[in-house]
FILUMTOR-826636 format. One record per residue (C-alpha): residue in one letter; y, z, x. Coordinates in steps of 0.2 Angstrom, whole numbers, plus 2048, in hexadecimal, padded with zeros to 3 digits. Layout:
% FILUMTOR-826636
AYZX
...
//
This chain:
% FILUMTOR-826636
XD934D1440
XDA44C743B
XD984B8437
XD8E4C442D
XD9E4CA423
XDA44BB41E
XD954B4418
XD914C140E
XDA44BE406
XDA14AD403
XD904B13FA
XD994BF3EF
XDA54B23EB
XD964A53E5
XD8E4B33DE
XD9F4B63CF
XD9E4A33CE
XDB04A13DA
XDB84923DA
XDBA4853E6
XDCD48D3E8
XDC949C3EA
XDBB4973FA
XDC848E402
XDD649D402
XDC84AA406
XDC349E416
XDD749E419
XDD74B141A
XDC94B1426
XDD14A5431
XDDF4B2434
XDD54BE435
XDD34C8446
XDC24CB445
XDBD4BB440
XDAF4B4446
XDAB4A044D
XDB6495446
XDA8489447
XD9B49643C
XDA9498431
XDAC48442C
XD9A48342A
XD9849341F
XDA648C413
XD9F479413
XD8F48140C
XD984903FF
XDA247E3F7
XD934733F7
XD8B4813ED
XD9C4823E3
XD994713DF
XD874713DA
XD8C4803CF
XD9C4783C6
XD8E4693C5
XD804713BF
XD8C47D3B2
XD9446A3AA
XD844653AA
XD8147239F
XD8E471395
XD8B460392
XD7846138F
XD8046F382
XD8C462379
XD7F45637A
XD7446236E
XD81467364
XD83456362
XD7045035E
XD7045E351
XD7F458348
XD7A447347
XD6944A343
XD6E452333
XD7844532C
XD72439320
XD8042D31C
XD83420329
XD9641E32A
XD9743132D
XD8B43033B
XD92420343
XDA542A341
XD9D43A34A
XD94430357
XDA642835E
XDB143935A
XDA3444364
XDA5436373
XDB7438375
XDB644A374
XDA744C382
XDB143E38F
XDC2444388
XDC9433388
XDD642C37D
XDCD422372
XDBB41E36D
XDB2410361
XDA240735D
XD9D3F535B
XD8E3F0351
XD833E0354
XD873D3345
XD743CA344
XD7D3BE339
XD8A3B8344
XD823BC353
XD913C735B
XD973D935B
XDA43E034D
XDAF3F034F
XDA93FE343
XDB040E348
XDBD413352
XDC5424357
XDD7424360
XDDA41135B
XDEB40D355
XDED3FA352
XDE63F0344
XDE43E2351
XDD83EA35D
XDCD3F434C
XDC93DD349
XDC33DB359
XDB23D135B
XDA83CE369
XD9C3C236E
XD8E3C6376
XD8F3C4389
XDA33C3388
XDAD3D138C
XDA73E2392
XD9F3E7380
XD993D537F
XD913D7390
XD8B3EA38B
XD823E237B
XD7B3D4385
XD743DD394
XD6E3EE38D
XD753F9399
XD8740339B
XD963F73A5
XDA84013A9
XDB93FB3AF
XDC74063B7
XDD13F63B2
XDCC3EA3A3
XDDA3DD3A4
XDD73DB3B8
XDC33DD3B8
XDBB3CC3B9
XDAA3D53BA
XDA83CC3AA
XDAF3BC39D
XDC13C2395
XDC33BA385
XDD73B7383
XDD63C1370
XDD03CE376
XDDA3D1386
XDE73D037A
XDE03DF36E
XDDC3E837D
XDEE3E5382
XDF43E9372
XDED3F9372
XDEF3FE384
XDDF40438A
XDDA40039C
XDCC4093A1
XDBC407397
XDAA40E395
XD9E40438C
XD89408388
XD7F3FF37D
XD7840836C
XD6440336D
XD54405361
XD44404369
XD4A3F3375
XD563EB369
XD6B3EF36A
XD723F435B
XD833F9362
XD8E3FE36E
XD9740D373
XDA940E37A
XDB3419383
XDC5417386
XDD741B391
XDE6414390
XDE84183A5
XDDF4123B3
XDCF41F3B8
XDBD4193BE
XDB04213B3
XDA142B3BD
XD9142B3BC
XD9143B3B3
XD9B4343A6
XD8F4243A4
XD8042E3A4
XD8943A395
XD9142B38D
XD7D42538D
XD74433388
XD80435379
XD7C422375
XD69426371
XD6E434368
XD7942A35D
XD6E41C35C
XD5F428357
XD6A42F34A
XD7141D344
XD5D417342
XD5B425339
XD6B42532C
XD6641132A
XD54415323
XD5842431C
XD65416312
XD5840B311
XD4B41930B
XD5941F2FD
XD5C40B2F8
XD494092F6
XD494192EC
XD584142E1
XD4F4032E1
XD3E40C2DA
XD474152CE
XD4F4072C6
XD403FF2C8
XD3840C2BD
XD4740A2B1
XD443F72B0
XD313FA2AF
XD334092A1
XD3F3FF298
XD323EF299
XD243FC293
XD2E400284
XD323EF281
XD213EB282
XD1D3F8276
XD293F526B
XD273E226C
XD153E5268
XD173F0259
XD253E4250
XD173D3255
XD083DF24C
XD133E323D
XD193D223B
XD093C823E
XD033D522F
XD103D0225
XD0C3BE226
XCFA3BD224
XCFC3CA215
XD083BE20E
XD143CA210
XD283C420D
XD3C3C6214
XD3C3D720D
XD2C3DD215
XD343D6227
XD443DB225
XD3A3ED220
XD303EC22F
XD3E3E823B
XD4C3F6233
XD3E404238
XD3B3FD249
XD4B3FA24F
XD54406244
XD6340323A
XD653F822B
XD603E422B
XD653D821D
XD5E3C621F
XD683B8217
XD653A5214
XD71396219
XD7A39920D
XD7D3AC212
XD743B2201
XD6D3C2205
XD593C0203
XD533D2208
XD5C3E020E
XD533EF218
XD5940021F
XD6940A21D
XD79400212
XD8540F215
XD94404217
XD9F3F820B
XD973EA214
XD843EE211
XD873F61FF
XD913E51F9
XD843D9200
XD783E31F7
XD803E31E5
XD873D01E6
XD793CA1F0
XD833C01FD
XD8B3C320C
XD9F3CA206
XDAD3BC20B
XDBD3C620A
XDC23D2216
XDC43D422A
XDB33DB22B
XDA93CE220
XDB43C022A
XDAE3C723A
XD9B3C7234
XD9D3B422E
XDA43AE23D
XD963B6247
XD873AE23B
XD9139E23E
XD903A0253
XD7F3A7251
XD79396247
XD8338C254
XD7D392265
XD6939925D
XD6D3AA266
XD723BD25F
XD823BD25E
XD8C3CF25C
XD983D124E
XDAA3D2253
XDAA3E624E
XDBD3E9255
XDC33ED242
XDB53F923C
XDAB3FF24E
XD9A3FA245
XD8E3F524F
XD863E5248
XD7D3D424F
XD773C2246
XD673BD24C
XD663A9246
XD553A623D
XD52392241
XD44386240
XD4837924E
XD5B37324A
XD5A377238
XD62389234
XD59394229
XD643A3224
XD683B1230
XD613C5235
XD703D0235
XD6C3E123D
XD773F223D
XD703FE24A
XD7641024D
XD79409261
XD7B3FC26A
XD6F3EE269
XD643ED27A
XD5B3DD282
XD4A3E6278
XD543E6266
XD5B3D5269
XD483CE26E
XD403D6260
XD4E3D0253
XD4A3BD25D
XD3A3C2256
XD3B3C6246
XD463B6242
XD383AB247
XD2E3B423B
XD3A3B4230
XD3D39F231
XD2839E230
XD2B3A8221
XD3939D21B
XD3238D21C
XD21392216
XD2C398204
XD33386206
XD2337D206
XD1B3871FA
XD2B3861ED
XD2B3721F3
XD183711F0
XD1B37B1DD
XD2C36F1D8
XD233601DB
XD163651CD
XD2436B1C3
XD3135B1C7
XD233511C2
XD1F35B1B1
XD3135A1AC
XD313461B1
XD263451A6
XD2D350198
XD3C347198
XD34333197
XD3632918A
XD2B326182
XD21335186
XD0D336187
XD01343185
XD0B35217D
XCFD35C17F
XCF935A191
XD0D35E193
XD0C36C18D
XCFC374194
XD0336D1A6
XD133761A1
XD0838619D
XD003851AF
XD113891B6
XD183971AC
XD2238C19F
XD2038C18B
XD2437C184
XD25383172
XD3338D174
XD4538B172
XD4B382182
XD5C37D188
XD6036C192
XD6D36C1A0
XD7135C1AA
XD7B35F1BA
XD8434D1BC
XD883451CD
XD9234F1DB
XD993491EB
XD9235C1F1
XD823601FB
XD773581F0
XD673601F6
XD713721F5
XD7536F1E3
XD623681DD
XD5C3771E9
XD663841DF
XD6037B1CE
XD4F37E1D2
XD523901D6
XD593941C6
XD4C38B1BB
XD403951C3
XD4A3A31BF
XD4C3A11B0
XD3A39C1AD
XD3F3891AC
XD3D3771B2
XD4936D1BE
XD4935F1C8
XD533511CF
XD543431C2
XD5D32F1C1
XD6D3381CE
XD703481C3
XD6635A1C3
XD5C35C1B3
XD5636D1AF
XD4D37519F
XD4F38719E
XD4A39318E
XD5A397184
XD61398173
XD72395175
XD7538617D
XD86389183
XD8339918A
XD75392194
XD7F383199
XD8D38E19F
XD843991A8
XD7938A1B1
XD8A3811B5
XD913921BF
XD813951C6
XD833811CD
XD933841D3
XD9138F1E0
XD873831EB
XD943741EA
XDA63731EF
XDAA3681E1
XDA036E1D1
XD953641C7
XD9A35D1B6
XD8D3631AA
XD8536019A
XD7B36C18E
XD7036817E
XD65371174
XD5B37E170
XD4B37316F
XD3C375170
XD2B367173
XD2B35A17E
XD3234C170
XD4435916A
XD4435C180
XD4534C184
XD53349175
XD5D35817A
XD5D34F18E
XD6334118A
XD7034917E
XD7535518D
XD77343198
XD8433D18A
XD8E34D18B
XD9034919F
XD9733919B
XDA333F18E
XDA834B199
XDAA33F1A9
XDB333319C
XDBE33F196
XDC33431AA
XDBC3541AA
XDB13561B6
XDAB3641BF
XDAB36C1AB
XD9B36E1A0
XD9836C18D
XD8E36B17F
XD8E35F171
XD9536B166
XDA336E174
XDA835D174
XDAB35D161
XDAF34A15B
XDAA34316B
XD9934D169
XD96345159
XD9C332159
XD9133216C
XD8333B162
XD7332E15D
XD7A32F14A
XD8C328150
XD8931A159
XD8A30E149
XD99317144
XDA1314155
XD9C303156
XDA32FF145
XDB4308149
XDB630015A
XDB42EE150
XDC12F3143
XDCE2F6152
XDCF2EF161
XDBF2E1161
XDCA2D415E
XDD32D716F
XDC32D9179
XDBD2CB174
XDCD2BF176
XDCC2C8189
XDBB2C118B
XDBF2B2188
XDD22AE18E
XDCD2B819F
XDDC2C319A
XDDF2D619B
XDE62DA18B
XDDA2EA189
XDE02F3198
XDF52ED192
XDF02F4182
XDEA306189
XDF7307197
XE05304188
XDFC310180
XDFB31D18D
XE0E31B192
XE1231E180
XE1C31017C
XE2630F18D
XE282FC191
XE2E3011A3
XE2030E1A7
XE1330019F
XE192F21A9
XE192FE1BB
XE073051B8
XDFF2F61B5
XE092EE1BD
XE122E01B6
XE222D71B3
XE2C2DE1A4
XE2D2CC19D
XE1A2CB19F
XE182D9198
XE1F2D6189
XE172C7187
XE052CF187
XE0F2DA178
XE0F2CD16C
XDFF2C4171
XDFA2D816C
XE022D715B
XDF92C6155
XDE82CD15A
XDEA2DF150
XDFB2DC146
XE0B2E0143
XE0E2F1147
XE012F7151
XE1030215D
XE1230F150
XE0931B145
XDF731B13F
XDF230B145
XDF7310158
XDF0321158
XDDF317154
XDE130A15E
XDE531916C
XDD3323165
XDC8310169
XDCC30E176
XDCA31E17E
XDB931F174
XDB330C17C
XDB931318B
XDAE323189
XD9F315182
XDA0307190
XD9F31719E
XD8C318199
XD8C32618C
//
């Protein structure tokens, strides 16, 4: 019956889940007891109530653990970003071992080695750089065998290769006894996981198998936060894709709408205006397309700013101001490079770019856009585009106006020959091309320039046509025959016109009005006498008529050659000729003396000569034109012939 009894107190006591404690003081109480029963029964009875113990405590852990070990599963599956997973994995380790640290090493393909990524508990900098290789170490040997390895002791465990770097991390941070299993995915290592003291303690089996079980948790979690990565990359990658693809549609579009409309306006002939037209509502904004000499040819779209209203009304891009500066500066790095170039816009905030339009090396003339935005890669291609329309535009003008002025240089080389043939198939050749040969003409000869010579003859051309006239290239000057009355107003307003194009400005001569090929050709050759009076008379870069030059006009006029000749005999002849034949240089004394008015010393240093000499040549001078020559009337016209034989001998 005493055997009975405490039996049934041990069972009571499994029953409420006692303690082991609690088993051991109860068995101690029975002992003393006096009605206990066998010793022997008793031992036996409490051996088996404590094994049960254990199995509960066991089974209850077990519990607890599988518990965790859902809890965990649940949070990780629900995570998506794969640093917060890899942080949960290692701070959940810690907390279901207890230890004091915890981290995780994830395999570098690259290198071939493992790399510390998190850690939880870690305090040195040194240790968080640690890297392993594989098969050194008990992570490397962790990575390399696929299956958990444990040390009480690191430092003194030679169950595996120490490398003396991370002995002396492991040191560092005083750890000693450490956990390690491998993260895997399907049969390949990803990882490993660590669990850490900084005393001495062997890890049990429990602990491994827990320490495992949350590694295939984790590494589940870990695969699926890396393609869930790699599924929101592709999806990022698809959008932009789309983006790209979109962007290319419109491009295409866009691209295709500008070629249509531009390959319209060239069959149907169409000109700058109608692709500057064409381009301004496709792209938006305005669009002014200049030459190489930035004269605005067409101008398209919206001109609401100063800019765009003053290229409109002078007809050429503006000069002065920051804003104008900036827009030159980018048509000169558009011409240089061949590529859009934006317009410094730091002074105004308008958007603007230059678009070069180019046939091979040669510069044409530029595109200059204003858009409401920025320009994109569509805007700028479409721009490209329209410039080589624009250039194909360009040079078939060129040929055609080349083509046209070789008919009309011809016609006006043969107006202007002496003597001329065929009056009448002058003037119905001159009829063919828009020009009356019977009414009142005015003559303008543009004499040499060290400018651009083809800018100046270029210009000439454009302004005949203009003004319904002839020009052309003609013996080194610019000849052109335009309808007028008034011969110096024409001439005037031909020589400013010329001037724009050359840095230094032609010296020009007008004559007329005439009218038929015989009082044409007259008036040429009258306009080619002015030039040489003027060049003479050291003005050039000035224009005139023979009216203009008033004395001069008249003694170089075909009436007052005689007279001049006559004059130039009465004066200084004798002196001419006694240089011809003595192989002096009384001539240039005579003028130099002249010139200095009288001044022996100023004489004698311009030409130069000895003062001795110099007076010498004096009175050599006043046997060939007398006694008194240095005063009065007799020097005034000696002065007047020889600038006139001076004027004479230059080819007037």
């Amino acid at each position: 019956m005493a055997n009975e009894a405490q039996s049934e107190t041990l069972l009571g006591l499994l029953a409420r889940e006692a303690t082991a404690a609690e088993l051991d003081a109860l068995a101690a109480r029975l002992r003393r007891s006096a009605t206990a029963g066998d010793p022997a029964a008793l031992d036996q009875d409490l051996a088996h109530a404590l094994a049960v113990c254990e199995t509960l405590e066991r089974r209850a852990r077990r519990e607890r653990e599988l518990g965790a070990l859902y809890e965990t599963a649940g949070d990780l599956s629900s995570l998506r970003d794969l640093d917060r997973v890899l942080v949960a994995i290692v701070r959940r380790a810690r907390q279901l071992l207890g230890t004091d640290a915890a981290y995780l090493t994830l395999l570098d393909e690259t290198r071939g080695d493992t790399y510390m990524r998190v850690t939880e508990g870690i305090r040195t900098d040194e240790f968080k750089a640690v890297r392993l290789s594989l098969g050194t170490g008990l992570g490397g040997l962790v990575a390399q065998k696929l299956r958990p390895y444990s040390t009480p002791d690191y430092l003194t465990d030679d169950q595996f290769d120490h490398a003396p770097e991370v002995d002396r991390a492991v040191a560092g941070e005083g750890l000693v006894a450490i956990l390690g299993v491998p993260l895997v995915v399907g049969r390949l290592v990803i990882g490993v996981l660590f669990a850490a003291n900084r005393r001495e303690r062997p890890f049990a089996a429990e602990e491994v198998a827990l320490l495992s079980s949350l590694a295939a948790h984790a590494a589940i979690a870990f695969e699926n936060a890396r393609l869930f990565q790699e599924v929101q990359a592709a999806n990022e990658e698809l959008i932009t894709a789309n983006a790209v693809i979109r962007a290319h549609s419109d491009l295409v579009e866009q691209t295709a709408t500008l070629h249509e409309r531009l390959s319209k306006l060239v069959l149907e002939g169409g000109g700058m205006g109608d692709v500057a037209s064409a381009v301004s509502e496709v792209l938006g904004g305005g669009m002014l397309v200049v030459d190489a000499r930035h004269r605005v040819l067409a101008v398209a779209g919206a001109a609401d700013d100063d800019l765009g209203r003053t290229a409109r009304q002078e007809g050429v891009l503006p000069s002065g101001g920051p804003e104008a500066a900036s827009l030159r500066r980018a048509v000169d790095i558009a011409r240089s490079t061949g590529r859009s170039t934006p317009v410094d816009a730091r002074e105004t905030g308008r958007r603007r770019w230059v678009t070069p339009v180019l046939a091979g090396a040669e510069h044409l003339g530029a595109l200059v856009s204003t858009h409401p935005g920025d320009a994109s890669d569509t805007d700028l291609r479409a721009l490209e585009r329209a410039a080589q329309v624009t250039a194909l535009l360009m040079l078939n003008e060129r040929s055609m106006a080349e083509a046209e002025q070789r008919v009309r240089g011809d016609l006006l080389d043969d107006l202007l020959a002496v003597p001329q043939r065929d009056a009448g198939g002058l003037r119905r050749r001159a009829s063919l091309v828009g020009v009356d040969l019977d009414r009142d003409h005015v003559v303008v000869v543009a004499g040499p320039t060290s400018g651009e010579r083809r800018s100046l003859e270029a210009e000439a051309v454009r302004v005949a046509r203009e003004l319904g006239g002839l020009a052309a290239a003609r013996e080194g000057s610019v000849v052109l025959v335009v309808p007028g009355g008034d011969a110096s107003a024409v001439t005037a307003a031909v020589a400013a016109r010329l001037g724009r194009v050359s840095p230094e400005p032609p010296t020009c001569g007008g004559a007329g009005p005439a009218a038929g090929p015989g009082p044409l050709s007259d008036a040429q050759r009258e306009a080619v006498r002015c030039v040489g009076v003027l060049t003479a008379l050291d003005r050039r870069g000035e224009w005139a008529t023979a009216d203009e030059l008033g004395v001069y006009g008249l003694l170089f006029g075909p009436a007052g050659h005689a007279r001049l000749d006559g004059f130039l005999s009465a004066t200084i002849t004798p002196v001419v000729e006694y240089d011809a034949a003595h192989g002096t240089d009384l001539v240039r004394t005579l003028e130099t003396f002249l010139d200095a008015n009288g001044n022996l010393t100023r004489t004698a240093a311009l030409l130069p000569a000895h003062i001795n000499t110099l007076r010498q040549r004096l009175d050599r001078l006043d046997r060939l034109v007398g006694e008194g020559w240095r005063a009065g009337e007799t020097r005034l016209q000696l002065h007047l012939a020889l600038r006139l034989r001076r004027i004479r001998d230059g080819g007037v």
